[in-house]
Backbone as a chain_set.jsonl record, in Angstrom:
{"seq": "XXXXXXXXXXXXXXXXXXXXXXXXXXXXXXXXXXXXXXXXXXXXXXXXXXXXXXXXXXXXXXXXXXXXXXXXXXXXXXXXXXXXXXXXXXXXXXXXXXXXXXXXXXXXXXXXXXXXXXXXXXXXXXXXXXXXXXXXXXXXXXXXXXXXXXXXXXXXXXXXXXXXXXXXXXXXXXXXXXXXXXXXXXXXXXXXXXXXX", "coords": {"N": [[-10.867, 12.579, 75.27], [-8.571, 14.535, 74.109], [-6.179, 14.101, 72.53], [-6.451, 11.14, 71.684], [-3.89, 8.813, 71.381], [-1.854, 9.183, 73.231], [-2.733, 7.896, 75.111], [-5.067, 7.011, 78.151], [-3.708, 7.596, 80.721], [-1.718, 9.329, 80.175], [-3.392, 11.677, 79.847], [-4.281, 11.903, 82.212], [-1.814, 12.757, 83.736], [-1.336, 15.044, 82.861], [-3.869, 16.278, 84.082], [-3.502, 16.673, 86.068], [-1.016, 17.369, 86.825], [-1.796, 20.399, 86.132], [-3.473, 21.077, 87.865], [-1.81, 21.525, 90.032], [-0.082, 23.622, 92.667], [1.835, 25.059, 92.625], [4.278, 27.395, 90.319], [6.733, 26.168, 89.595], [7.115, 23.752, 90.308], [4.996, 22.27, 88.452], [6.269, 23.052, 86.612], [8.67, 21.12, 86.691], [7.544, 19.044, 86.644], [6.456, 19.246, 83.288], [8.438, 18.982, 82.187], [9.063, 16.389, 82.616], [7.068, 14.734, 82.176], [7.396, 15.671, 79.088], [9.237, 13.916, 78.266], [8.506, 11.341, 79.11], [5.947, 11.306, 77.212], [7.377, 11.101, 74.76], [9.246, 8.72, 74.501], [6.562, 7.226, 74.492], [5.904, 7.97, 71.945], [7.772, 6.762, 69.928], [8.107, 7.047, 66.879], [8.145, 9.379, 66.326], [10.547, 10.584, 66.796], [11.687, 10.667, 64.284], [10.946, 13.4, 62.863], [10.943, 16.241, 61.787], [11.759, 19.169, 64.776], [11.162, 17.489, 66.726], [10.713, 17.709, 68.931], [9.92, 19.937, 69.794], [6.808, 19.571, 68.786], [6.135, 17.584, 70.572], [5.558, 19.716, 72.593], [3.869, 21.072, 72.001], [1.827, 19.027, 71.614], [1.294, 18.407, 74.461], [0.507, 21.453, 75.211], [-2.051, 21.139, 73.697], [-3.523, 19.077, 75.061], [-3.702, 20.077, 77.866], [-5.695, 22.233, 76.852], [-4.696, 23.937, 76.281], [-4.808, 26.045, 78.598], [-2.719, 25.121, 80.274], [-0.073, 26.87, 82.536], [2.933, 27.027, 82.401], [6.079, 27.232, 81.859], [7.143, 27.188, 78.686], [9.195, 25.851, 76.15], [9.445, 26.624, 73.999], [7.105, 28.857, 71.811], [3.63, 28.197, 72.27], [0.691, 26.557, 70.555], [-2.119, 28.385, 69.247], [-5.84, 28.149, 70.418], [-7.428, 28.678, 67.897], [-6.058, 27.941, 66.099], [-6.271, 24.867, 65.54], [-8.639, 25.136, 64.404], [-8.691, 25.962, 62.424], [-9.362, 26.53, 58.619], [-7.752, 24.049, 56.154], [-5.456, 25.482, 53.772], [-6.19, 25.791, 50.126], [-5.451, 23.227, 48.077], [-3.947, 23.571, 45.15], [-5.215, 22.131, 42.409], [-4.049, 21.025, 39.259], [-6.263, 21.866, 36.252], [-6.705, 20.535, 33.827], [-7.911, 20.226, 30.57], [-9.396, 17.878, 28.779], [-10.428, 16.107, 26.259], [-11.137, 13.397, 25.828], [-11.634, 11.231, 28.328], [-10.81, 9.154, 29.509], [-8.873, 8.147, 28.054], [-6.375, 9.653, 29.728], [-4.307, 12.544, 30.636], [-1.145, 12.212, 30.142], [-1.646, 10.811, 27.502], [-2.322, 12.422, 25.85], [-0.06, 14.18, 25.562], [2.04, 12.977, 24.769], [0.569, 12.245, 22.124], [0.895, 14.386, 20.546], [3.763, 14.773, 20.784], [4.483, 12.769, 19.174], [3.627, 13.452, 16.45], [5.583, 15.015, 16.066], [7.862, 13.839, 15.458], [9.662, 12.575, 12.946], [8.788, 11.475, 9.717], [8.82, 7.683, 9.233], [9.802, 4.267, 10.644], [10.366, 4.48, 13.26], [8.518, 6.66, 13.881], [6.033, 5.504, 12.932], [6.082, 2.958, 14.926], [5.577, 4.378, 17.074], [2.907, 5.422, 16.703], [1.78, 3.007, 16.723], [2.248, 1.529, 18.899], [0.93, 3.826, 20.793], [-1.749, 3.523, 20.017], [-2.747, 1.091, 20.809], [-2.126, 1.605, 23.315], [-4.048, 3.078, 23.94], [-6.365, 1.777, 23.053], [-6.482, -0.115, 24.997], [-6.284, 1.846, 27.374], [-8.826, 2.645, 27.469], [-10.907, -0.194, 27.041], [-10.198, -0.604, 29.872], [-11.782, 1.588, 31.042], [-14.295, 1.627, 29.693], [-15.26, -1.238, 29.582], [-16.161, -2.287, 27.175], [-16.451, -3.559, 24.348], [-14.328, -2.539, 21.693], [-13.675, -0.73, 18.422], [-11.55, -1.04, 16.178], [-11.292, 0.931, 15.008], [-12.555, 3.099, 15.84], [-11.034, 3.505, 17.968], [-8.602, 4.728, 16.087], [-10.192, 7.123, 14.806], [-10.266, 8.246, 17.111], [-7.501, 8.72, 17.551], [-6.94, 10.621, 15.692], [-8.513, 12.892, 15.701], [-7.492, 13.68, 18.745], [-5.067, 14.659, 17.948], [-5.079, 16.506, 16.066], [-5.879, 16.013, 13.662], [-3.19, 15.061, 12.548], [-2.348, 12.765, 12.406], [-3.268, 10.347, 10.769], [-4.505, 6.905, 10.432], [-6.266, 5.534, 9.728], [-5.785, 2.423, 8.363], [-4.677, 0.601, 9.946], [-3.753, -2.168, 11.889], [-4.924, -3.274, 14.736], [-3.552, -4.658, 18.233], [-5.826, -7.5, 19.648], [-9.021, -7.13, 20.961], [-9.269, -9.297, 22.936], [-6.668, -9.808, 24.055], [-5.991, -7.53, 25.932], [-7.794, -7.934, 27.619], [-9.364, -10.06, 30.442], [-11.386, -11.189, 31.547], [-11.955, -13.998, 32.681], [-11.025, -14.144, 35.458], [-9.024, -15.596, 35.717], [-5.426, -16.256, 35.826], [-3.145, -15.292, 33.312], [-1.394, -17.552, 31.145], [1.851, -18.257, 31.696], [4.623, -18.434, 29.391], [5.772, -21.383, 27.64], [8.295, -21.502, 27.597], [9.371, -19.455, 29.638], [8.515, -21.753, 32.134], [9.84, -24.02, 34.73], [11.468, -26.691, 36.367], [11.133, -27.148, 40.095], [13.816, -26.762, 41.331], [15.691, -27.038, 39.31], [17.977, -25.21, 37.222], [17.213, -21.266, 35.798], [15.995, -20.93, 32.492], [18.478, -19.553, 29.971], [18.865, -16.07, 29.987]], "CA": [[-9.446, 12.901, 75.32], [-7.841, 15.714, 73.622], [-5.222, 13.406, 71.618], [-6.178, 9.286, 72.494], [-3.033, 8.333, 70.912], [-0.875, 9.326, 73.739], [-3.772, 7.305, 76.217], [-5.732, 7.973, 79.23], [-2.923, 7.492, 81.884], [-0.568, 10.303, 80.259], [-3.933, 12.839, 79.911], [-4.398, 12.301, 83.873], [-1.131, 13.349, 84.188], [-1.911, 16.468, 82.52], [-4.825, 17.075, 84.391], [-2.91, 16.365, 87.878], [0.427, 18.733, 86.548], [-2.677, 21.661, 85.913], [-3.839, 21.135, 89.223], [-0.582, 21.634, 91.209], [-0.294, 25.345, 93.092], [3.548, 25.873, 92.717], [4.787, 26.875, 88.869], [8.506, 25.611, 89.461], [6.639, 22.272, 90.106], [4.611, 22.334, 87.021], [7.459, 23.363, 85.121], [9.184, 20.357, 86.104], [6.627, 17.707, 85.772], [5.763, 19.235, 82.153], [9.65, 18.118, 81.235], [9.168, 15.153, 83.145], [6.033, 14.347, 81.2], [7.926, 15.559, 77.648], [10.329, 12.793, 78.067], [7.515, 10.065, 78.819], [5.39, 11.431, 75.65], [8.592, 11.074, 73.705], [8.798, 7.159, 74.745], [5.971, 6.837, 73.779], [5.992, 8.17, 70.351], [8.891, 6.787, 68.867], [8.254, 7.256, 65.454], [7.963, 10.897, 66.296], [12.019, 11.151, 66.747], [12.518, 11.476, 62.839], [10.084, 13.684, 62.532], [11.95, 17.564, 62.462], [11.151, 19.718, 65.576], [10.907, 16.81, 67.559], [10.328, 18.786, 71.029], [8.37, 21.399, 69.604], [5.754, 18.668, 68.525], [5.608, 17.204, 72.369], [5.43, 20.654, 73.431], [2.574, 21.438, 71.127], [0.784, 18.195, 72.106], [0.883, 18.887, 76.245], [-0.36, 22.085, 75.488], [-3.621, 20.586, 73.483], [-4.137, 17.957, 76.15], [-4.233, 20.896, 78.76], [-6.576, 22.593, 76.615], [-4.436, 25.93, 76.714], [-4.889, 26.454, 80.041], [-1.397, 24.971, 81.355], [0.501, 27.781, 83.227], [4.423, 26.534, 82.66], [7.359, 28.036, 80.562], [7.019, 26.849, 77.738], [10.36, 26.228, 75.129], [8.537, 27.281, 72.127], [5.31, 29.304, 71.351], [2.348, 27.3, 72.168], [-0.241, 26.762, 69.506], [-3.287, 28.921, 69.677], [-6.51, 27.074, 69.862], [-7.92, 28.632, 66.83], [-5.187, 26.993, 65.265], [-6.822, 23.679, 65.631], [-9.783, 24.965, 63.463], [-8.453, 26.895, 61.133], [-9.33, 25.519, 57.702], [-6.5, 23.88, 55.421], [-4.929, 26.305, 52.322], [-6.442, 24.793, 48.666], [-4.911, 22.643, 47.258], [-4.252, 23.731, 43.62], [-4.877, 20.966, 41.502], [-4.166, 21.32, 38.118], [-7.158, 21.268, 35.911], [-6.261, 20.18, 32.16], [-9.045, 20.258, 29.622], [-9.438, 16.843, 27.944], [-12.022, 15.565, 25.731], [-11.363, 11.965, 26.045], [-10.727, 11.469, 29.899], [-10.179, 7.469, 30.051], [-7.441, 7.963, 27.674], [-5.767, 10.365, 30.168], [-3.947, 13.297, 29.954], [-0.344, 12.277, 29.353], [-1.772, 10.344, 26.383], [-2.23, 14.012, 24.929], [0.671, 14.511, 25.331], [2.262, 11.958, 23.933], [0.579, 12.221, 20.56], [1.733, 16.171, 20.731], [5.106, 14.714, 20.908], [4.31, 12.22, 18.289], [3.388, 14.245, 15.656], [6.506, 16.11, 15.611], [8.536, 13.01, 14.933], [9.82, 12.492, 11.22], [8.158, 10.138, 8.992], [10.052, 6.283, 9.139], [9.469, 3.333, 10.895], [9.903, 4.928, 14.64], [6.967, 7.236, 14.002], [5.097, 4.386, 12.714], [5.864, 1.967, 15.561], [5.04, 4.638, 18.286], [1.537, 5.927, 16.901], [0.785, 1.939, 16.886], [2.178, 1.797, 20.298], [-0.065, 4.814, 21.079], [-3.228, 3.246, 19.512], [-2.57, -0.01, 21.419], [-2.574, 1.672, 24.727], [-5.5, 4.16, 23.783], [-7.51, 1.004, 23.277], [-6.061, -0.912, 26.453], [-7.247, 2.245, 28.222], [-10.565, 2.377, 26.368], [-11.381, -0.893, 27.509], [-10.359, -0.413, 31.067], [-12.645, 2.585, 31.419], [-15.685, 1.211, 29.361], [-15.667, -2.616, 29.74], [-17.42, -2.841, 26.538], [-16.098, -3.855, 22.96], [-14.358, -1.171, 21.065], [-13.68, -0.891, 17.185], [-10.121, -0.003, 15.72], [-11.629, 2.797, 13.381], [-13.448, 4.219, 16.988], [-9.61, 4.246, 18.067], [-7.894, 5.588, 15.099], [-10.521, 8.349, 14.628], [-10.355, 9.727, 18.057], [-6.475, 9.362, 17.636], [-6.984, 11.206, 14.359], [-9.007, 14.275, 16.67], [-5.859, 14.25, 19.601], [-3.383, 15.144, 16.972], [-5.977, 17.739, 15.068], [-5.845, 15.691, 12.4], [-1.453, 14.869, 11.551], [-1.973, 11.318, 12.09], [-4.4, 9.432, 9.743], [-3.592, 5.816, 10.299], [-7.407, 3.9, 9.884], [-5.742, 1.066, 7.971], [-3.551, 0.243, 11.477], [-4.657, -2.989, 12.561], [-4.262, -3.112, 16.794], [-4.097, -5.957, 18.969], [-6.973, -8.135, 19.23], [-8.907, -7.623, 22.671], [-8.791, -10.765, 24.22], [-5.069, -9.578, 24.514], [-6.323, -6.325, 26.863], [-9.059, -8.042, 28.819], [-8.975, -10.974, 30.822], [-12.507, -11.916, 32.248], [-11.696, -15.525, 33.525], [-10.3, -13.446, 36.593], [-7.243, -16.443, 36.061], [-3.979, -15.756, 35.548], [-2.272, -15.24, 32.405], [-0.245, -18.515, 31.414], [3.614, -18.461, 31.274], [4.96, -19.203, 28.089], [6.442, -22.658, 28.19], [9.902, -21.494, 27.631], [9.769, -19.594, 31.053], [8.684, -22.88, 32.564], [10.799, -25.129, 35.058], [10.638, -27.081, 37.555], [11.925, -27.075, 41.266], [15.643, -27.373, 41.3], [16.166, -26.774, 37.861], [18.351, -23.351, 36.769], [15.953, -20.918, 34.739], [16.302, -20.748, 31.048], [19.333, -18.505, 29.741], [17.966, -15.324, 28.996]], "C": [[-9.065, 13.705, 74.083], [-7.006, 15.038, 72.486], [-4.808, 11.817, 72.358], [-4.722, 8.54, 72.207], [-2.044, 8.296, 72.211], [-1.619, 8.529, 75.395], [-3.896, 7.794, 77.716], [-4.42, 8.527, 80.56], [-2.327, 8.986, 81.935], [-2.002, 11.753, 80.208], [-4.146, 13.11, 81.764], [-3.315, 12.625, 84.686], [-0.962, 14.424, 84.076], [-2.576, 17.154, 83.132], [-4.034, 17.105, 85.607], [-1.995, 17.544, 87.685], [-0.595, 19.686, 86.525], [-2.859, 21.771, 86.799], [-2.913, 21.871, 90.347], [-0.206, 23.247, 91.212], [0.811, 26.191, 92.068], [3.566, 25.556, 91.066], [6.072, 26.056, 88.878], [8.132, 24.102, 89.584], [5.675, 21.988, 88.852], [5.565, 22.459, 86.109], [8.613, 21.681, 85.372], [8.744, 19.058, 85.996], [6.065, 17.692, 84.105], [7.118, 18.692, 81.573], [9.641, 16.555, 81.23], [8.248, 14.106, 82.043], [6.263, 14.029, 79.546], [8.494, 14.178, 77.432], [9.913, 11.922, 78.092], [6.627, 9.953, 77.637], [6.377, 11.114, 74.48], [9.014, 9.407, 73.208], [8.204, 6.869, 74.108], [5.29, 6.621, 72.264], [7.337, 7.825, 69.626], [9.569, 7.018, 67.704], [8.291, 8.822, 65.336], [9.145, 11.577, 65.752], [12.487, 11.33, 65.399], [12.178, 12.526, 62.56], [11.366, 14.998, 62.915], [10.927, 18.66, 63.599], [10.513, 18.547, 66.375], [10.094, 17.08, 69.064], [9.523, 19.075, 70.627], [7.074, 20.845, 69.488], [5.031, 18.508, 69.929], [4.967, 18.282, 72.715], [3.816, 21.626, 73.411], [0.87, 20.747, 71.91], [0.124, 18.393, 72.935], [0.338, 20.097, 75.476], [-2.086, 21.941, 74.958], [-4.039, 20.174, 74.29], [-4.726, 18.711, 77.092], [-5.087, 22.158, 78.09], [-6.265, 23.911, 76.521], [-4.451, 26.288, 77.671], [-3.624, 25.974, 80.922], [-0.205, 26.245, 81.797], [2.12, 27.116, 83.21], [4.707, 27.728, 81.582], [7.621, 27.218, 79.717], [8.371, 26.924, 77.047], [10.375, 26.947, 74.43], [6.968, 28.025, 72.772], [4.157, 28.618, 71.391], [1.312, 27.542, 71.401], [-1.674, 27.675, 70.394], [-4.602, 28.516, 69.405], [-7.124, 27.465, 68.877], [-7.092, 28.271, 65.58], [-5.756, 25.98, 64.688], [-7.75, 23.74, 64.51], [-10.088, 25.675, 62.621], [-8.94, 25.214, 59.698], [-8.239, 25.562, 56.554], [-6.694, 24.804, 54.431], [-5.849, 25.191, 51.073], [-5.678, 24.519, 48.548], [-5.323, 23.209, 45.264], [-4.223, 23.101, 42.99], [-4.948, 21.357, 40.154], [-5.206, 20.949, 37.015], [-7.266, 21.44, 34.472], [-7.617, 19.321, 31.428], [-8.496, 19.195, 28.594], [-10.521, 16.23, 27.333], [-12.557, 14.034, 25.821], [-10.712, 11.836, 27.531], [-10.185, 9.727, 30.309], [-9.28, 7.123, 29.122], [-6.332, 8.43, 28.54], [-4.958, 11.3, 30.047], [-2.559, 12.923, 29.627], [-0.208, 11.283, 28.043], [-1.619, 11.301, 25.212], [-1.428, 14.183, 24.286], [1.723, 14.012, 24.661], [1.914, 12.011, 22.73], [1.153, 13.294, 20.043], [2.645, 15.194, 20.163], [4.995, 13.611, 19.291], [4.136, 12.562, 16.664], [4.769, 14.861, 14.932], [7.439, 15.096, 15.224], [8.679, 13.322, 13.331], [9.554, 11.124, 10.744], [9.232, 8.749, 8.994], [9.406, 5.402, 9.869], [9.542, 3.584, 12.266], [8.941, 5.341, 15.376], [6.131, 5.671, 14.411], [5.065, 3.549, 14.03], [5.247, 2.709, 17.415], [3.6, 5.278, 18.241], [1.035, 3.975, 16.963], [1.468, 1.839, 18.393], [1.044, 2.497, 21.374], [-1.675, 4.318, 20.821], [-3.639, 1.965, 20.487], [-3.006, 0.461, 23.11], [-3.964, 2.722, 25.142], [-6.604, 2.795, 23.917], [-7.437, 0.253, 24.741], [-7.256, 0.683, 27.164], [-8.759, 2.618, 28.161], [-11.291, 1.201, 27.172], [-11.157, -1.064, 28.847], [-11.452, 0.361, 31.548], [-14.311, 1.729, 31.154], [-15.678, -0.186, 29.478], [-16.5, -2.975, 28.532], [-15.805, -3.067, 25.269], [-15.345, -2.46, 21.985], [-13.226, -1.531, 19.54], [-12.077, -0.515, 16.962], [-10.398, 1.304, 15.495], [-12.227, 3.849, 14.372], [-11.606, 4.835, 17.145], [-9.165, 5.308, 17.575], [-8.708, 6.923, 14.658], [-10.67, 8.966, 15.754], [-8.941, 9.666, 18.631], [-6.396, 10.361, 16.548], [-7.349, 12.533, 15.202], [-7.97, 14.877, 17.587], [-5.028, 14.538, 18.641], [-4.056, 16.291, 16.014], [-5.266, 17.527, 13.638], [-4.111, 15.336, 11.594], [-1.877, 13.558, 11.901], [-3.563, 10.756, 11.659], [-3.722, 8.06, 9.696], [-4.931, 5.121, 10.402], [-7.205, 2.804, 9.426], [-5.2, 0.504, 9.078], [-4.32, -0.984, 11.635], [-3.848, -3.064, 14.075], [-4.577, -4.097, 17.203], [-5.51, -6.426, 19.015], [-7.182, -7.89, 21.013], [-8.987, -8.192, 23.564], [-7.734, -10.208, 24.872], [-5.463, -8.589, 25.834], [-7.138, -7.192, 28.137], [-9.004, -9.633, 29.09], [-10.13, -11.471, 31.857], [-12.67, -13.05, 32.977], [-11.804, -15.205, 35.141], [-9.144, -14.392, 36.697], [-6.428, -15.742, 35.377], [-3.478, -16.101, 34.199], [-1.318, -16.571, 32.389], [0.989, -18.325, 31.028], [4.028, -19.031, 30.22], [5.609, -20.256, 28.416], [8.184, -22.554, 28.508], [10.388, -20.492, 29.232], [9.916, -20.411, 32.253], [9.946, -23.569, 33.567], [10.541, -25.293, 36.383], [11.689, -26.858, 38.842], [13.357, -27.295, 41.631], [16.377, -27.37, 40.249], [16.777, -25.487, 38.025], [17.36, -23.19, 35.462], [16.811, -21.108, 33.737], [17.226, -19.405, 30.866], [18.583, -17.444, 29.35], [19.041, -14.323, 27.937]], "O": [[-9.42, 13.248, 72.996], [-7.214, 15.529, 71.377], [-3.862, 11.379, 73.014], [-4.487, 7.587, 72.95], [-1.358, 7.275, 72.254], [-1.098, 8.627, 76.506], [-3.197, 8.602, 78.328], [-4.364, 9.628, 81.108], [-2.287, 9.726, 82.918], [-1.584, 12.861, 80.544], [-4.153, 14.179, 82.374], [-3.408, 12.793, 85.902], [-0.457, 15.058, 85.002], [-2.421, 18.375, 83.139], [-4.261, 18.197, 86.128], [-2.174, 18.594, 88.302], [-0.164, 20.336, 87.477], [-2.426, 22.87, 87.148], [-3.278, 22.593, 91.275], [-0.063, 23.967, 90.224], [0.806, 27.16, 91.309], [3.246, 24.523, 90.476], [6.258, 25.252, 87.965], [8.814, 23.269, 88.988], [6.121, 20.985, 88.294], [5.596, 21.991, 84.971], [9.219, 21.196, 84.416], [9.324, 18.129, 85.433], [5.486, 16.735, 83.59], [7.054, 17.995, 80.56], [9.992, 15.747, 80.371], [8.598, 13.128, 81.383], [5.861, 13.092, 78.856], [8.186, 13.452, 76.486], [10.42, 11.105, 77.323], [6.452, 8.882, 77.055], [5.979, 10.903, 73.334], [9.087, 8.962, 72.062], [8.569, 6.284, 73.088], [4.613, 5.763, 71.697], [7.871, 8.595, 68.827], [10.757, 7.148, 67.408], [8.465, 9.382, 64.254], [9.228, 12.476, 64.915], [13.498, 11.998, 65.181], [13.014, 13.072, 61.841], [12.265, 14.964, 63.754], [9.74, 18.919, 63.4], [9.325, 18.659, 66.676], [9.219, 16.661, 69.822], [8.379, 18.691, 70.871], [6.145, 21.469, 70.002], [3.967, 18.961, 70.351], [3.829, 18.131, 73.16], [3.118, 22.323, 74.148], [-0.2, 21.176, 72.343], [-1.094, 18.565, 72.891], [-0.635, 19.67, 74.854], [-3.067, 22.414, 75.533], [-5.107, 20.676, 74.641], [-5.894, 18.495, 77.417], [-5.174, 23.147, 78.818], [-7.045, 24.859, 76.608], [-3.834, 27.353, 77.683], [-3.485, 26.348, 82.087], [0.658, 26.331, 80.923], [2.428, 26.65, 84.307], [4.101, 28.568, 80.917], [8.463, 26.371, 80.014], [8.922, 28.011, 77.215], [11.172, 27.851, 74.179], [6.181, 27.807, 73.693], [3.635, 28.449, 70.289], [0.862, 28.688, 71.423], [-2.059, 27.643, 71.563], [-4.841, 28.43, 68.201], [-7.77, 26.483, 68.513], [-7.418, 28.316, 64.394], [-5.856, 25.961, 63.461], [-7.848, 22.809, 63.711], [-11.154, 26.028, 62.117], [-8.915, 23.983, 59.696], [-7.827, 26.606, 56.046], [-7.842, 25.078, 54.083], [-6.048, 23.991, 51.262], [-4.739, 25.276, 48.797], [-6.318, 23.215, 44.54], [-3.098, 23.03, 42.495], [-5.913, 22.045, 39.822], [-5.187, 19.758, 36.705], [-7.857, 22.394, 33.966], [-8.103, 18.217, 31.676], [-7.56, 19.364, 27.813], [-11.501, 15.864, 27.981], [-13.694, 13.565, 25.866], [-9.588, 12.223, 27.852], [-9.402, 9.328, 31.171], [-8.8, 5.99, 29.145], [-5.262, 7.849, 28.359], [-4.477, 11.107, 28.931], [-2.408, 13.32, 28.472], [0.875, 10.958, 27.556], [-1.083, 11.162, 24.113], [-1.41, 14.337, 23.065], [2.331, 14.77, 23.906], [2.847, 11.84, 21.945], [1.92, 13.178, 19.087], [2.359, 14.742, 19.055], [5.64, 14.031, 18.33], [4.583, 11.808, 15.799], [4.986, 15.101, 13.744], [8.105, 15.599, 14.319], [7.994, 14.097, 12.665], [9.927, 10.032, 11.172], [10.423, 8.927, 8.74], [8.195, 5.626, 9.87], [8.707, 2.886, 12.84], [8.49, 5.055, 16.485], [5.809, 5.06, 15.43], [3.904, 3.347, 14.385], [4.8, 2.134, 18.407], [3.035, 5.641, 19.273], [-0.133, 3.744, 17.273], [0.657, 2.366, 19.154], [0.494, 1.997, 22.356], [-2.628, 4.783, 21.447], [-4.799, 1.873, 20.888], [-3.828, -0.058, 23.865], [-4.571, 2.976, 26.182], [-7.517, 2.789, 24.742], [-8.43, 0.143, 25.46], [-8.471, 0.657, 27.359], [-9.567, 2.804, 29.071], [-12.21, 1.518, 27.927], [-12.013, -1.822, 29.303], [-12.118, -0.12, 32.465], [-15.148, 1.371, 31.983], [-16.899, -0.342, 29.445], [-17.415, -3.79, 28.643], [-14.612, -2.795, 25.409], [-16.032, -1.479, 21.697], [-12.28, -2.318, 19.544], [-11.535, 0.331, 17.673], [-9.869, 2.389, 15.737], [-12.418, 5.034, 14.097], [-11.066, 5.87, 16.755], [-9.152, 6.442, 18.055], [-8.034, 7.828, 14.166], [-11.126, 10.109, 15.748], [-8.705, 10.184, 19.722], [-5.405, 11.071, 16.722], [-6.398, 13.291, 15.389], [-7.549, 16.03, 17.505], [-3.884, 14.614, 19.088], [-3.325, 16.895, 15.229], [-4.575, 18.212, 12.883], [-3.904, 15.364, 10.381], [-1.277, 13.003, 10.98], [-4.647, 10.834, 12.236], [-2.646, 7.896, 9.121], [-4.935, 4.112, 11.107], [-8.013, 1.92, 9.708], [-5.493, -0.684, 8.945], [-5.544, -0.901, 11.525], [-2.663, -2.952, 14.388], [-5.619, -4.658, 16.866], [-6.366, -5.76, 18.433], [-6.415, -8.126, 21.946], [-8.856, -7.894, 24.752], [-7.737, -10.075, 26.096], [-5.118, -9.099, 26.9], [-7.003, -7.008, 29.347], [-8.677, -10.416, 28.199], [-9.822, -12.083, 32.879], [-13.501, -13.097, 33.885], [-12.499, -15.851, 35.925], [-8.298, -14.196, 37.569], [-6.616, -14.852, 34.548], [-3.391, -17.305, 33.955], [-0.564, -16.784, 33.338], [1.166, -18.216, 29.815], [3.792, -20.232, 30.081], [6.125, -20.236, 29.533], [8.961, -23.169, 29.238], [11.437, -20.705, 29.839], [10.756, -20.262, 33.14], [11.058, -23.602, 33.042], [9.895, -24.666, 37.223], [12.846, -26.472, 38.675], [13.731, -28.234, 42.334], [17.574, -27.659, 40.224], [16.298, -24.667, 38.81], [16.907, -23.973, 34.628], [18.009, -21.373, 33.837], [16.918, -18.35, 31.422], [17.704, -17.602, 28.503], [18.554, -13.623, 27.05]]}, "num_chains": 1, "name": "protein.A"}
């Protein structure tokens, strides 16, 4: 079958409407038909060009070969096997790739900050999630000073921060496969109201 979705019953009505001598009877079993394909696709009706779709379909099913008057332009079957346009994906040159690229960008932006305690709290922010994604990628153990010198390289050298100390990675990684426990103060029990927040 040509398109199983619309099942066998409605393609043997296809083949039966192809069959039949008279066009004025073809032409009005192919409306007749639209309006039962339409039924049956419900989800179709948001879809824009609603008709034109049906109209598309019947003519796949009949293989091109159905003889009616058509609403619309019926597809041509080298339509079918044409091959899709590229996709242009954008392809951004990174040296560390399990940091990702809007980590890049991010230190970029970082950089240009002015010295104070904002900087400061968003290159340790930044170092924090460089190692988080560090240890997602590699599953292995990884050093502060590995961190801080290949945040030291993304910034070509404006941020020098190897004294930084960064979370500890127990905090990142969670091997048990259990669940994280709830601090006690979220806690409560069945029928209780939560804790004010």
């Amino acid at each position: 079958m040509a398109m199983p979705e619309y099942g066998r019953n409605i393609q043997k009505m296809v083949d039966h409407m192809a069959a039949l001598k008279d066009r004025d009877e073809r032409n009005r079993a192919a409306k007749t038909l639209i309006d039962i394909m339409g039924n049956l696709q419900p989800h179709l009706r948001d879809v824009a060009d609603f008709k034109h779709k049906l109209w598309d379909h019947l003519a796949i099913m009949a293989d091109f070969k159905l003889d009616i008057d058509y609403p619309y332009n019926p597809p041509s079957p080298s339509m079918l096997h044409e091959r899709p346009n590229r996709v242009p994906y954008n392809q951004h040159q990174m040296k560390y790739r399990h940091y990702g690229y809007n980590v890049g960008e991010m230190i970029t932006e970082a950089t240009k900050f002015e010295e104070g305690p904002d900087k400061e709290y968003l290159i340790e922010m930044l170092a924090n999630h460089m190692k988080k994604s560090y240890l997602t990628w590699n599953k292995d153990s990884v050093s502060d000073d590995k961190i801080m010198k290949d945040l030291y390289e993304l910034s070509y050298g404006k941020i020098n921060k190897q004294e930084m100390q960064l979370a500890d990675t127990k905090n990142f990684l969670n091997r048990s496969g259990k669940p994280k426990k709830t601090p006690s103060s979220f806690k409560h029990k069945k029928g209780e109201s939560k804790p004010n927040q």
